[in-house]
GUGU-304354 format. One record per residue: residue number from 1; residue in three letters; x, y, z of N, C-alpha, C in turn. Coordinates in pm, whole numbers, plus 50000, padded with zeros to 5 digits. Example, Ala and Ser with C-alpha at 12.3 -4.5 7.8 and 13.67 -1.06 7.14 Angstrom:
  pos  code   n_c1   n_c2   n_c3  ca_c1  ca_c2  ca_c3   c_c1   c_c2   c_c3
    1   ALA  51319  49431  50780  51230  49550  50780  51320  49670  50780
    2   SER  51285  49775  50708  51367  49894  50714  51290  50003  50787
//
This chain:
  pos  code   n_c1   n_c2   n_c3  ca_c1  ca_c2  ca_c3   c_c1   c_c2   c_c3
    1   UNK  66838  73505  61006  66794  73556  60878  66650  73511  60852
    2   UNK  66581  73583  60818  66470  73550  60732  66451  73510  60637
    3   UNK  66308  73395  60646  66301  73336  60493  66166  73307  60495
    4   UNK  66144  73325  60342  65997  73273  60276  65960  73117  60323
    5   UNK  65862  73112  60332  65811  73026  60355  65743  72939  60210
    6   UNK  65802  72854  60131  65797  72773  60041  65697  72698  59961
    7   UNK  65636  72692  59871  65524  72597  59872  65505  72601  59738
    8   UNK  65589  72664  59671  65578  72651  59497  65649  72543  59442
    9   UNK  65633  72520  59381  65664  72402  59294  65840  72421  59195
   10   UNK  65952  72302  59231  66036  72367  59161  66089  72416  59030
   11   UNK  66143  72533  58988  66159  72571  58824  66016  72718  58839
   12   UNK  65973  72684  58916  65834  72782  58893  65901  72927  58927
   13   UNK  65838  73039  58865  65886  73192  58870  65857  73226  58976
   14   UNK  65927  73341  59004  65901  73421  59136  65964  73526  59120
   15   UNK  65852  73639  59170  65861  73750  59134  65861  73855  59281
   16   UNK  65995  73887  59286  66045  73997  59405  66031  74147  59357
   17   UNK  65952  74233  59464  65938  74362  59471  66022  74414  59597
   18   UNK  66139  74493  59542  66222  74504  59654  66172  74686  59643
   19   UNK  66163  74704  59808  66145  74892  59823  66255  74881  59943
   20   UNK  66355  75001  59884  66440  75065  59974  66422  75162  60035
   21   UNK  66412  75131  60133  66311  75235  60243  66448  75370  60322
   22   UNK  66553  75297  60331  66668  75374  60395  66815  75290  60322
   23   UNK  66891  75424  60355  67021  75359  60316  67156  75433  60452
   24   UNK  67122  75338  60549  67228  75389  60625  67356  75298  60655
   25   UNK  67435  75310  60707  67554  75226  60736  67635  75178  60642
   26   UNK  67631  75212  60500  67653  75166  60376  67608  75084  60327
   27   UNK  67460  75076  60366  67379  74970  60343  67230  74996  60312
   28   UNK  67182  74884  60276  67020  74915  60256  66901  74873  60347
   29   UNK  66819  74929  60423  66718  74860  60497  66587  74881  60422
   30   UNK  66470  74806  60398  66380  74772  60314  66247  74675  60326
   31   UNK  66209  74648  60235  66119  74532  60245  66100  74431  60085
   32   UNK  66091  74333  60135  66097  74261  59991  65929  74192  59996
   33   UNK  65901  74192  59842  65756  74114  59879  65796  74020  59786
   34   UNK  65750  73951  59794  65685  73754  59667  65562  73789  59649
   35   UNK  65550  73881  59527  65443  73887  59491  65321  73761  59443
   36   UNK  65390  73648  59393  65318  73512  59373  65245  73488  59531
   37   UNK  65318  73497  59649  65240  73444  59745  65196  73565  59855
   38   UNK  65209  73649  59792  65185  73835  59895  65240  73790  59996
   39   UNK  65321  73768  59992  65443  73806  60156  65558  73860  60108
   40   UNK  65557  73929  60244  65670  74019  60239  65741  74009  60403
   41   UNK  65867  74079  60339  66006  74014  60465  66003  74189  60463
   42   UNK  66103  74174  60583  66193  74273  60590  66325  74280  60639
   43   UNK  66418  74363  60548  66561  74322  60586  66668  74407  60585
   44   UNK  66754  74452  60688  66856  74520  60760  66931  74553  60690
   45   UNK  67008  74463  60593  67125  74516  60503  67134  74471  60334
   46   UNK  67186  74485  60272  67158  74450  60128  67191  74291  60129
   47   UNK  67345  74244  60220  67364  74113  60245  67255  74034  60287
   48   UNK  67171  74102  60429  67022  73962  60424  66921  73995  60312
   49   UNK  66932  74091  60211  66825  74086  60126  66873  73956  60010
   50   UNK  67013  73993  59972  67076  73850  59907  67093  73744  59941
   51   UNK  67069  73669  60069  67042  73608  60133  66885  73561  60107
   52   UNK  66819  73640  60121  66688  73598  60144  66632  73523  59993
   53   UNK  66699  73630  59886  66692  73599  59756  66761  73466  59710
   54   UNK  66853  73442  59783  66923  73282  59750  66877  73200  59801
   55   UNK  66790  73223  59886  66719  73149  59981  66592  73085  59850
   56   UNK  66563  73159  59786  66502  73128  59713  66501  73026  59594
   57   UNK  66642  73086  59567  66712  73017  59459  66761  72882  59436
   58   UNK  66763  72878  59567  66839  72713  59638  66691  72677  59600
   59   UNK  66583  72677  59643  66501  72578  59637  66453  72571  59482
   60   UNK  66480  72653  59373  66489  72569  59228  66390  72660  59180
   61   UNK  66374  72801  59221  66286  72879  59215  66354  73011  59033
   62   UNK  66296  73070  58991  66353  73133  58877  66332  73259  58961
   63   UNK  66393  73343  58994  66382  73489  59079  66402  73583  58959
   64   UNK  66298  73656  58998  66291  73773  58889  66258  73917  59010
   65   UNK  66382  73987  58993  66324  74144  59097  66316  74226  59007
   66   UNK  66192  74350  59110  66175  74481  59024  66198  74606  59129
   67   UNK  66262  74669  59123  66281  74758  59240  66228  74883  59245
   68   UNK  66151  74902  59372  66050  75014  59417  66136  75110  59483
   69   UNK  66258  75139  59458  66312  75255  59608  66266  75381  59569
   70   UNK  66280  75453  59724  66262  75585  59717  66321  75648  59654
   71   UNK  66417  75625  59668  66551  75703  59596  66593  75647  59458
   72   UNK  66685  75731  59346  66747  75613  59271  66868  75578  59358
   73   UNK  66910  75434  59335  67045  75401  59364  67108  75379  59271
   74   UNK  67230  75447  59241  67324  75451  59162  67439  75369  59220
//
């Protein structure tokens, strides 16, 4: 799995731009950015995108997403 690479301070915001680029397998493939530090991941199914996002969370981070997809998802 992929993960951000860390360096904020803990309690501090962070702000995810998730774009859903495809939705195959019953799933989502995409890209997520951290807009605070302009990186961006990319990830296979909606499970490593929640993943990646708890990844975050564990380290004491406040996660805030805004979602860019192509599509709506309902």
């Amino acid at each position: 799995m992929h993960k951000f690479d860390n360096d904020i301070n803990r309690g501090e915001k962070a702000t995810f731009i998730l774009q859903v680029k495809f939705r195959q397998n019953a799933s989502w493939q995409g890209t997520v950015k951290w807009v605070e530090k302009k990186e961006t991941l990319h990830f296979r199914s909606a499970l490593e995108f929640i993943k990646i996002l708890d990844s975050a969370r564990e380290e004491g981070l406040q996660v805030h997403v805004e979602g860019l997809g192509k599509k709506e998802i309902v």
